[in-house]
N, C-alpha and C positions, 0 to 999 in steps of 0.2 A: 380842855375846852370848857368853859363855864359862859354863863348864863350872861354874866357880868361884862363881858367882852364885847363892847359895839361891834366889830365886823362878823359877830356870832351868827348874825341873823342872814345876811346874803350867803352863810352856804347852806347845801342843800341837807344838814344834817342839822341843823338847828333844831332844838325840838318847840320853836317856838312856831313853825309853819304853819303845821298842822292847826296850830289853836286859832292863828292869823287866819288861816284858810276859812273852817268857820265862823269867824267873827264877820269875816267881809259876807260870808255865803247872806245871800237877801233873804232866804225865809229863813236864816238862823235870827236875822236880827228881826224881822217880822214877826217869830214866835214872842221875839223875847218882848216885843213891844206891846204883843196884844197878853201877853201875861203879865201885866199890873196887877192882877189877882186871881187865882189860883181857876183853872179855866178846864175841861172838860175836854176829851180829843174832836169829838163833833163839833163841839162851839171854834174850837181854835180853825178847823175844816173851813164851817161856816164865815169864818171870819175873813179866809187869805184866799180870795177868790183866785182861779189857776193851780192851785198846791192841788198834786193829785193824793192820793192815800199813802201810795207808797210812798212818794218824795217826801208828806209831814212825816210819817214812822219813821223815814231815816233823819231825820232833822232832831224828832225828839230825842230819838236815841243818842246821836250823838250830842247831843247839848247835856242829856244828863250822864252819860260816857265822860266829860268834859269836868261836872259839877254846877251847871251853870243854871241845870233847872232838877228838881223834884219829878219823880212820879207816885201818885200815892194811890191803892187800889183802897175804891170806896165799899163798905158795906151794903152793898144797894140788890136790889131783886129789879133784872139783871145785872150782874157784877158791872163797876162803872170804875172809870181810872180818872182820876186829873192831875194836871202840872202845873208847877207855880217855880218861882225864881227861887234858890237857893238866895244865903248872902253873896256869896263867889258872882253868882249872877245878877244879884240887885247890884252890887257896883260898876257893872257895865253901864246901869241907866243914865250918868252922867253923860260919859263920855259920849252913849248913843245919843241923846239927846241934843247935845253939842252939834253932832255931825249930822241928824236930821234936820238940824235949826236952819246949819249950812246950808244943803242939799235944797230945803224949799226954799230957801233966800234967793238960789243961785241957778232954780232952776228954767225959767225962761231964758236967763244969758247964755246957759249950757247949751240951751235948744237953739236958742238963736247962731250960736257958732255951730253947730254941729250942720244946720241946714247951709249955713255959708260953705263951710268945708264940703261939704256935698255936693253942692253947685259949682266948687273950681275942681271936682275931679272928672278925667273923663270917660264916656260912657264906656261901660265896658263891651269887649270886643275892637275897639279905636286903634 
């Protein structure tokens, strides 16, 4: 099995899932968006309002588990840490970019269907 094989990916032994899984996951691409420069764990807290602590620790870890971000412990009096995009992780920024451009383009229509689809289902217990 190699990598190179298009029907690689629909089985479940792919090792490409796992990375897909977090690329789609929202605060993996949220960390990676508010990391345009090298950012602090409180500020990034600060920043993704709903991310509890624990959710961001496992996000960061996994992203730089991945390669896709840096951790770097600061010399600071209290010891202080920040994360910044590896390159492996700056070349996400196109793509993400792309598919954010989408997402705000497309998303009233999105909403507009979803409340349609809404409307022809019926209530539940029926």
């Amino acid at each position: 099995m190699t990598s190179s094989d298009p029907g690689i990916v629909f089985r479940s032994d792919c090792p490409s899932r796992p990375i897909l899984d977090q690329i789609a996951d929202k605060w993996s691409m949220m960390v990676m968006a508010i990391l345009d420069e090298p950012r602090r764990f409180n500020e990034i807290k600060r920043r993704l309002d709903g991310v509890t602590q624990r959710v961001l620790t496992q996000t960061l870890r996994r992203l730089e588990r991945n390669g896709m971000i840096v951790r770097r412990v600061l010399a600071t009096s209290p010891v202080g840490v920040e994360y910044s995009r590896t390159p492996l992780g700056e070349s996400l920024r196109e793509p993400f970019d792309r598919l954010y451009a989408w997402t705000v383009a497309n998303a009233d229509e999105i909403q507009a269907r979803q409340m349609d689809y809404d409307r022809r289902q019926p209530a539940p217990n029926q």
